[in-house]
C-alpha positions as CSV (number, residue, x, y, z in Angstrom):
1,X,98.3,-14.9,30.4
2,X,101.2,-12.5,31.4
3,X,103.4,-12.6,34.2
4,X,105.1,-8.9,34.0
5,X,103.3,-5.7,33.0
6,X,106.5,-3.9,31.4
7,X,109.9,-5.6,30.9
8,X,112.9,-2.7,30.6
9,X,115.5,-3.5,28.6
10,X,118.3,-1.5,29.1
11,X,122.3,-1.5,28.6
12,X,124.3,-1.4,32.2
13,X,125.2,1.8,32.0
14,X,122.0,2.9,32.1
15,X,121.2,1.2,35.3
16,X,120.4,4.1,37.5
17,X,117.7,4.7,35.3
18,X,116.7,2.0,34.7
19,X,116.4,0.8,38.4
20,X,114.5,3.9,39.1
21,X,111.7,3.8,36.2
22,X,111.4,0.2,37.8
23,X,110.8,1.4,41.0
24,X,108.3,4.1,40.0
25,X,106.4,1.3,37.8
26,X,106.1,-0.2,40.8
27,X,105.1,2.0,43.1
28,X,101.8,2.6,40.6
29,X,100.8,-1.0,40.4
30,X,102.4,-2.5,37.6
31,X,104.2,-5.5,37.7
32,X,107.9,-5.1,36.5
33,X,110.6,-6.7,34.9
34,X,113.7,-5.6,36.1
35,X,117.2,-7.6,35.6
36,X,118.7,-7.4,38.4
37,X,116.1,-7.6,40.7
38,X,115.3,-11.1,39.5
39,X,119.1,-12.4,39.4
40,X,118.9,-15.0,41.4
41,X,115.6,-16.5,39.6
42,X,118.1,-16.3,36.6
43,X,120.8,-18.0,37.7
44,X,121.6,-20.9,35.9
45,X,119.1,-20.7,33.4
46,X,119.5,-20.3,29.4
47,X,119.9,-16.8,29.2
48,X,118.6,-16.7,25.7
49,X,115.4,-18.9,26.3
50,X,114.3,-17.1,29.1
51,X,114.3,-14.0,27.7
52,X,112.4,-14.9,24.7
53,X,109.6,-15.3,26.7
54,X,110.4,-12.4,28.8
55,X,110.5,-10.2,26.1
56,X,108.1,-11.6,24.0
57,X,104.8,-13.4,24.8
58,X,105.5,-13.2,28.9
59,X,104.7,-9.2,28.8
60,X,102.2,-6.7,27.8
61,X,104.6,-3.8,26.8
62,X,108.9,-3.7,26.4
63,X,110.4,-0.5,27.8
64,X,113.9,0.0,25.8
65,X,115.7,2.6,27.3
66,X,117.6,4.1,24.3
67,X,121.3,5.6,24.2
68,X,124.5,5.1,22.4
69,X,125.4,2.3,24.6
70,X,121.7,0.6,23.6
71,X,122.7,0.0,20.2
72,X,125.9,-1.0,20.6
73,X,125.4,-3.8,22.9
74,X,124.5,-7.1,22.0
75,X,122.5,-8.4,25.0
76,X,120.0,-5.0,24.1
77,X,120.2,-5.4,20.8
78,X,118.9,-9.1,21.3
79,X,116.1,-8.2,23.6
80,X,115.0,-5.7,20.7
81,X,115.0,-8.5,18.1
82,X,112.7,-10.3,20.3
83,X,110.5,-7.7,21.0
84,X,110.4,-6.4,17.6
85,X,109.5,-10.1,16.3
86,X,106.8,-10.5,19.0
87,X,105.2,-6.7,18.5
88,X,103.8,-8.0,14.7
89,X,101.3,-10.0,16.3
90,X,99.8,-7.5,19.0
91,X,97.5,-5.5,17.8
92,X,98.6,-2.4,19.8
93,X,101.7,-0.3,21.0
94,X,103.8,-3.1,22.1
95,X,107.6,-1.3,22.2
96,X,107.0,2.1,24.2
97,X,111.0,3.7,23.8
98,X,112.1,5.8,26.7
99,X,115.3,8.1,24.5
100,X,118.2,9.5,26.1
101,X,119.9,10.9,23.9
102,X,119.0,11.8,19.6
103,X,120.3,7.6,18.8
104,X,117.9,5.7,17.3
105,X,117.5,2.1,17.3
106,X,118.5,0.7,13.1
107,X,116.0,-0.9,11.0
108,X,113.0,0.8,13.6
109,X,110.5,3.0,12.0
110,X,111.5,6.6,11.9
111,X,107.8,7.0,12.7
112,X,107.6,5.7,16.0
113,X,107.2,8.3,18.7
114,X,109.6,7.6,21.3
115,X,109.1,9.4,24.9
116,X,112.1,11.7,25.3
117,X,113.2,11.7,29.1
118,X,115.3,15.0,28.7
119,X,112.3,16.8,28.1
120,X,109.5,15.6,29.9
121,X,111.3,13.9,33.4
122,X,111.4,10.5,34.5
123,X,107.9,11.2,36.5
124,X,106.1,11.9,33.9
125,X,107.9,9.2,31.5
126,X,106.8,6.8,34.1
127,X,102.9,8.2,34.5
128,X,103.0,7.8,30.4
129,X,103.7,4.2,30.3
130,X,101.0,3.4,33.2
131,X,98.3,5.5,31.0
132,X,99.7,2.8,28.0
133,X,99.0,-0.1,30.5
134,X,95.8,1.3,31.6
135,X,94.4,2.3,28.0
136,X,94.8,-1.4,26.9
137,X,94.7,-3.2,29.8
138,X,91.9,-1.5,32.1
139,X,92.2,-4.5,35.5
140,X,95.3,-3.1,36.2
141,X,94.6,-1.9,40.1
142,X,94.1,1.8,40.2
143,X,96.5,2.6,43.4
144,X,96.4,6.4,44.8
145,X,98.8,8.6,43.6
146,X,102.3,8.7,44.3
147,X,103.6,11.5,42.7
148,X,102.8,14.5,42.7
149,X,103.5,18.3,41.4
150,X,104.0,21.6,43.5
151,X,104.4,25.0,42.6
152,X,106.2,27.7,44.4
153,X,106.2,31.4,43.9
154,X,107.9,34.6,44.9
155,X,107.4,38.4,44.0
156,X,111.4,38.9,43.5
157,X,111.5,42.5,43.6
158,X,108.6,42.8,46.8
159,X,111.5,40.7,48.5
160,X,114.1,42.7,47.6
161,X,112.3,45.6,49.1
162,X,110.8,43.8,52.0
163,X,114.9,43.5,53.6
164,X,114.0,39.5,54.5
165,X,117.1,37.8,52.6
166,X,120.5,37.8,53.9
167,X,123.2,40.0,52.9
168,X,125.3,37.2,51.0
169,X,122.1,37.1,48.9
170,X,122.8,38.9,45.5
171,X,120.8,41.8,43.9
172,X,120.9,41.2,40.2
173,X,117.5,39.5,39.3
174,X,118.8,36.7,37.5
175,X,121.6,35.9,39.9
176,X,119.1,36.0,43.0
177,X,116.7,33.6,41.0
178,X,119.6,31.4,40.9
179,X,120.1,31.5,44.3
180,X,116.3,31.3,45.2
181,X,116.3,28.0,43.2
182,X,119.4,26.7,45.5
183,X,117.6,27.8,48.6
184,X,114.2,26.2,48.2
185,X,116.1,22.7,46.9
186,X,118.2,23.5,50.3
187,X,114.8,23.8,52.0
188,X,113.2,21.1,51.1
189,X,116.1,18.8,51.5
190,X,115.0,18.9,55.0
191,X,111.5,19.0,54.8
192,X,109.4,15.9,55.0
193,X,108.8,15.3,51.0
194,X,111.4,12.5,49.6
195,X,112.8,12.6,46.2
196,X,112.1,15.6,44.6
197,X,113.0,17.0,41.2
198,X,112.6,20.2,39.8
199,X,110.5,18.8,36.5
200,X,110.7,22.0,34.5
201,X,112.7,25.2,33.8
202,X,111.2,28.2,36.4
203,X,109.4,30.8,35.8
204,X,111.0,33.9,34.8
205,X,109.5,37.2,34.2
206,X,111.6,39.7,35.0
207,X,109.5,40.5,38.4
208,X,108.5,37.1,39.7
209,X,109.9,33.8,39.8
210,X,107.9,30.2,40.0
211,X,109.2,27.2,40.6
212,X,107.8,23.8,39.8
213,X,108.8,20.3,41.6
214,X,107.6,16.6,41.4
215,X,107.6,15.0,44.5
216,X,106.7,11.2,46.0
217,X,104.1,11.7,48.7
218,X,101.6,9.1,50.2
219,X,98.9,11.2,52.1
220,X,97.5,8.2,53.7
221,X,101.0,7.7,55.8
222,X,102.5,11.2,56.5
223,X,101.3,14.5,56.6
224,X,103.1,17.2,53.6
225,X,105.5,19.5,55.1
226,X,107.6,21.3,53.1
227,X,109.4,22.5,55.9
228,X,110.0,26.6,56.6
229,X,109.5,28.2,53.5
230,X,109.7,31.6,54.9
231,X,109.5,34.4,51.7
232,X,108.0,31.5,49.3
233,X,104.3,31.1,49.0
234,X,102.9,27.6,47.7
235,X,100.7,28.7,44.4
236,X,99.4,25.1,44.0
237,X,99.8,21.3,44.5
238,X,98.3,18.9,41.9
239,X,98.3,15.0,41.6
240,X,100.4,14.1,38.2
241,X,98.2,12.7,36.4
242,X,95.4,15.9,36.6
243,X,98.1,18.1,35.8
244,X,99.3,16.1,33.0
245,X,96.2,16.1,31.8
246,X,95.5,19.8,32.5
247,X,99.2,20.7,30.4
248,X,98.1,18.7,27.8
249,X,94.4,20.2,27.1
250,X,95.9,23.6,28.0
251,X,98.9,23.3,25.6
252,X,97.4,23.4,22.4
Protein backbone atom coordinates (compact mmCIF):
# COMPACT_ATOMS: atom_id res chain seq x y z
CA UNK A 1 0.00 0.00 0.00
CA UNK A 2 2.90 2.40 0.65
CA UNK A 3 6.12 2.75 -0.83
CA UNK A 4 7.99 5.18 1.81
CA UNK A 5 7.69 5.18 5.55
CA UNK A 6 8.32 8.99 6.05
CA UNK A 7 8.66 11.55 3.25
CA UNK A 8 10.76 14.94 4.55
CA UNK A 9 9.93 17.87 3.20
CA UNK A 10 12.27 20.37 3.63
CA UNK A 11 13.53 23.90 2.10
CA UNK A 12 17.34 23.63 0.62
CA UNK A 13 18.75 25.35 3.06
CA UNK A 14 17.94 22.99 5.44
CA UNK A 15 19.64 20.18 3.63
CA UNK A 16 22.23 19.18 6.07
CA UNK A 17 19.45 18.30 8.24
CA UNK A 18 17.53 17.08 6.42
CA UNK A 19 20.01 14.60 4.70
CA UNK A 20 20.96 13.51 8.19
CA UNK A 21 17.35 12.76 9.81
CA UNK A 22 17.21 10.71 6.42
CA UNK A 23 20.06 8.87 7.15
CA UNK A 24 19.27 8.06 10.78
CA UNK A 25 15.61 6.96 9.53
CA UNK A 26 17.40 4.74 7.67
CA UNK A 27 19.63 3.31 9.70
CA UNK A 28 16.47 2.11 12.06
CA UNK A 29 14.56 0.48 9.35
CA UNK A 30 12.29 2.83 7.82
CA UNK A 31 12.02 3.45 4.40
CA UNK A 32 12.71 7.12 3.49
CA UNK A 33 11.90 9.68 1.21
CA UNK A 34 14.64 11.91 0.63
CA UNK A 35 14.85 14.41 -2.54
CA UNK A 36 17.89 14.26 -3.50
CA UNK A 37 18.62 10.84 -2.98
CA UNK A 38 15.99 9.86 -5.54
CA UNK A 39 17.02 12.70 -8.31
CA UNK A 40 17.58 10.73 -10.92
CA UNK A 41 14.16 8.67 -10.47
CA UNK A 42 12.77 12.28 -10.77
CA UNK A 43 14.18 13.43 -13.65
CA UNK A 44 11.93 14.26 -16.26
CA UNK A 45 8.92 13.62 -14.53
CA UNK A 46 5.87 16.11 -13.59
CA UNK A 47 7.25 17.48 -10.55
CA UNK A 48 3.84 18.28 -9.30
CA UNK A 49 2.18 14.85 -10.02
CA UNK A 50 4.74 12.94 -8.49
CA UNK A 51 4.71 14.54 -5.50
CA UNK A 52 1.11 14.38 -4.89
CA UNK A 53 1.49 10.89 -4.39
CA UNK A 54 4.64 11.19 -2.63
CA UNK A 55 3.30 13.36 -0.20
CA UNK A 56 -0.05 12.13 -0.04
CA UNK A 57 -1.43 8.58 -0.33
CA UNK A 58 2.35 6.99 -1.26
CA UNK A 59 3.44 7.50 2.67
CA UNK A 60 2.55 6.69 6.10
CA UNK A 61 3.82 9.95 7.80
CA UNK A 62 5.28 13.67 6.17
CA UNK A 63 8.29 15.03 8.13
CA UNK A 64 8.26 19.04 7.51
CA UNK A 65 11.18 20.36 8.70
CA UNK A 66 10.12 23.90 9.81
CA UNK A 67 12.14 27.34 9.57
CA UNK A 68 11.81 30.70 8.17
CA UNK A 69 12.91 29.52 4.83
CA UNK A 70 9.92 26.62 5.08
CA UNK A 71 7.34 29.03 4.83
CA UNK A 72 8.54 31.08 2.48
CA UNK A 73 9.23 28.77 -0.26
CA UNK A 74 6.87 27.65 -2.62
CA UNK A 75 8.01 24.12 -3.44
CA UNK A 76 7.56 23.44 0.78
CA UNK A 77 4.74 25.23 1.01
CA UNK A 78 3.24 22.94 -1.86
CA UNK A 79 4.31 19.73 -0.28
CA UNK A 80 2.37 21.03 2.93
CA UNK A 81 -0.92 21.62 0.93
CA UNK A 82 -0.66 18.12 -0.11
CA UNK A 83 -0.06 16.73 3.05
CA UNK A 84 -2.38 18.79 4.85
CA UNK A 85 -5.20 17.77 2.15
CA UNK A 86 -4.27 14.07 2.44
CA UNK A 87 -3.94 14.05 6.56
CA UNK A 88 -8.16 14.59 6.75
CA UNK A 89 -8.57 11.11 5.79
CA UNK A 90 -6.02 9.18 8.05
CA UNK A 91 -7.23 8.50 11.11
CA UNK A 92 -3.93 9.22 12.95
CA UNK A 93 -0.89 11.68 13.27
CA UNK A 94 -0.18 12.00 9.73
CA UNK A 95 2.21 15.47 9.65
CA UNK A 96 4.87 14.89 12.56
CA UNK A 97 6.80 18.75 12.37
CA UNK A 98 10.42 18.69 13.20
CA UNK A 99 10.83 22.97 14.36
CA UNK A 100 13.93 24.88 13.98
CA UNK A 101 13.26 27.80 14.91
CA UNK A 102 9.72 29.55 16.98
CA UNK A 103 7.98 29.95 12.81
CA UNK A 104 5.04 28.20 12.45
CA UNK A 105 3.49 26.90 9.41
CA UNK A 106 -0.07 29.65 8.58
CA UNK A 107 -3.48 28.27 8.67
CA UNK A 108 -1.96 24.91 10.90
CA UNK A 109 -3.43 24.33 14.17
CA UNK A 110 -1.76 26.23 16.99
CA UNK A 111 -2.52 22.88 18.75
CA UNK A 112 -0.25 20.65 17.07
CA UNK A 113 2.68 19.59 18.98
CA UNK A 114 5.66 19.97 16.90
CA UNK A 115 9.03 18.15 18.07
CA UNK A 116 11.50 20.98 18.71
CA UNK A 117 15.08 19.84 17.53
CA UNK A 118 16.91 22.67 19.56
CA UNK A 119 15.86 21.04 22.60
CA UNK A 120 15.69 17.51 22.32
CA UNK A 121 18.70 16.67 19.48
CA UNK A 122 18.34 15.22 16.17
CA UNK A 123 18.81 11.54 17.93
CA UNK A 124 16.19 11.67 19.80
CA UNK A 125 13.96 13.64 17.06
CA UNK A 126 14.74 10.76 14.91
CA UNK A 127 13.95 7.75 17.79
CA UNK A 128 10.48 9.92 18.05
CA UNK A 129 9.31 9.57 14.69
CA UNK A 130 10.29 5.64 14.50
CA UNK A 131 8.21 5.19 17.91
CA UNK A 132 5.27 7.14 15.53
CA UNK A 133 5.95 4.51 12.78
CA UNK A 134 5.96 1.68 15.15
CA UNK A 135 2.85 2.80 17.33
CA UNK A 136 0.71 2.65 14.05
CA UNK A 137 2.35 0.53 11.97
CA UNK A 138 3.81 -2.45 14.21
CA UNK A 139 5.55 -4.81 10.83
CA UNK A 140 7.97 -2.35 10.62
CA UNK A 141 11.38 -4.66 11.23
CA UNK A 142 12.65 -4.09 14.63
CA UNK A 143 16.60 -3.64 13.78
CA UNK A 144 19.13 -3.43 16.89
CA UNK A 145 19.92 -0.26 18.06
CA UNK A 146 22.07 2.22 16.58
CA UNK A 147 22.27 4.91 18.83
CA UNK A 148 23.11 5.05 21.78
CA UNK A 149 23.75 7.28 25.11
CA UNK A 150 26.98 7.51 27.41
CA UNK A 151 27.61 9.24 30.45
CA UNK A 152 30.91 10.47 31.76
CA UNK A 153 31.83 11.76 35.05
CA UNK A 154 34.56 13.42 37.00
CA UNK A 155 35.07 14.49 40.78
CA UNK A 156 36.58 18.15 39.61
CA UNK A 157 38.03 19.11 42.79
CA UNK A 158 39.51 15.17 43.61
CA UNK A 159 41.41 16.07 40.23
CA UNK A 160 42.45 19.17 41.09
CA UNK A 161 44.03 17.73 44.15
CA UNK A 162 45.12 14.48 42.57
CA UNK A 163 48.10 16.89 40.30
CA UNK A 164 46.97 14.60 36.95
CA UNK A 165 46.03 17.66 34.47
CA UNK A 166 48.46 19.70 32.86
CA UNK A 167 49.57 22.97 33.80
CA UNK A 168 47.87 24.89 30.80
CA UNK A 169 44.77 23.43 32.51
CA UNK A 170 42.92 26.29 34.41
CA UNK A 171 41.82 26.29 38.17
CA UNK A 172 38.60 28.15 38.23
CA UNK A 173 35.80 25.41 38.38
CA UNK A 174 33.84 26.64 35.68
CA UNK A 175 36.65 27.49 33.35
CA UNK A 176 38.19 23.86 33.86
CA UNK A 177 34.71 22.28 33.18
CA UNK A 178 34.97 24.06 30.00
CA UNK A 179 38.02 22.74 29.24
CA UNK A 180 37.10 19.09 30.48
CA UNK A 181 34.27 19.32 27.96
CA UNK A 182 36.91 20.23 25.03
CA UNK A 183 39.18 17.44 26.20
CA UNK A 184 36.76 14.54 26.23
CA UNK A 185 35.13 15.75 22.63
CA UNK A 186 39.20 15.88 21.76
CA UNK A 187 39.29 12.25 23.15
CA UNK A 188 36.86 10.75 21.64
CA UNK A 189 37.49 12.25 18.31
CA UNK A 190 40.04 9.54 18.17
CA UNK A 191 38.44 6.86 19.75
CA UNK A 192 36.53 4.28 17.94
CA UNK A 193 32.76 5.69 18.37
CA UNK A 194 31.65 7.79 15.09
CA UNK A 195 29.45 10.78 15.17
CA UNK A 196 28.93 11.83 18.50
CA UNK A 197 27.06 14.77 19.99
CA UNK A 198 26.95 16.01 23.21
CA UNK A 199 22.75 15.70 23.54
CA UNK A 200 22.39 17.80 26.70
CA UNK A 201 23.86 20.57 28.75
CA UNK A 202 26.51 18.88 31.58
CA UNK A 203 26.28 18.44 34.75
CA UNK A 204 27.27 21.03 37.03
CA UNK A 205 27.35 21.05 40.68
CA UNK A 206 29.87 23.06 41.85
CA UNK A 207 32.12 19.77 42.85
CA UNK A 208 31.47 17.32 39.99
CA UNK A 209 30.91 17.49 36.43
CA UNK A 210 28.87 14.81 34.07
CA UNK A 211 28.81 14.81 30.76
CA UNK A 212 26.27 13.09 28.44
CA UNK A 213 26.87 12.08 24.60
CA UNK A 214 24.81 10.16 21.88
CA UNK A 215 26.79 8.07 19.90
CA UNK A 216 26.21 5.59 16.54
CA UNK A 217 27.55 2.19 17.55
CA UNK A 218 26.75 -1.32 16.12
CA UNK A 219 28.02 -3.97 18.75
CA UNK A 220 27.62 -6.75 16.32
CA UNK A 221 30.68 -5.13 14.01
CA UNK A 222 33.15 -3.42 16.34
CA UNK A 223 34.02 -3.48 19.76
CA UNK A 224 33.25 0.29 21.97
CA UNK A 225 36.37 2.03 22.74
CA UNK A 226 36.32 5.28 23.78
CA UNK A 227 39.73 5.53 23.56
CA UNK A 228 42.10 6.77 26.80
CA UNK A 229 40.01 8.44 29.02
CA UNK A 230 42.49 8.79 31.66
CA UNK A 231 40.86 11.12 34.89
CA UNK A 232 37.10 10.34 33.35
CA UNK A 233 35.17 7.48 34.64
CA UNK A 234 32.17 6.05 32.43
CA UNK A 235 29.04 6.33 34.92
CA UNK A 236 26.78 4.50 32.31
CA UNK A 237 25.88 3.52 28.74
CA UNK A 238 22.22 3.06 27.74
CA UNK A 239 20.52 2.09 24.35
CA UNK A 240 18.19 5.40 23.37
CA UNK A 241 15.29 4.17 23.37
CA UNK A 242 15.46 2.68 27.33
CA UNK A 243 16.80 5.86 28.28
CA UNK A 244 14.22 7.78 26.50
CA UNK A 245 11.94 5.92 28.10
CA UNK A 246 13.58 6.01 31.47
CA UNK A 247 13.76 10.27 31.13
CA UNK A 248 10.37 10.27 30.40
CA UNK A 249 8.88 8.07 33.39
CA UNK A 250 11.48 9.70 35.60
CA UNK A 251 10.62 13.37 34.50
CA UNK A 252 7.42 13.81 35.84
Amino acid sequence: MFKFDFAISYASEEIGLAEDISKLLTEQGAKVFFAKHYESYLLGKKLREELKKTFGPEVKFVVPIISKYYIAKPWPKYEFRIAKAEGKGRQYEFILPVRLDDNKIPQHSDSVAYLDIRRIGIFSTVDKLISKLREHFEDLEKTAPKVWVATFGVNVDDLLISNQLPTSAPSDYVYLCDWLEDDLRKCLSKSSIKDFTFSEPSGRDGETLSVRIAFRWDPEKIPLDFGELEWREVLEIDDLREFTQMKTVTSF
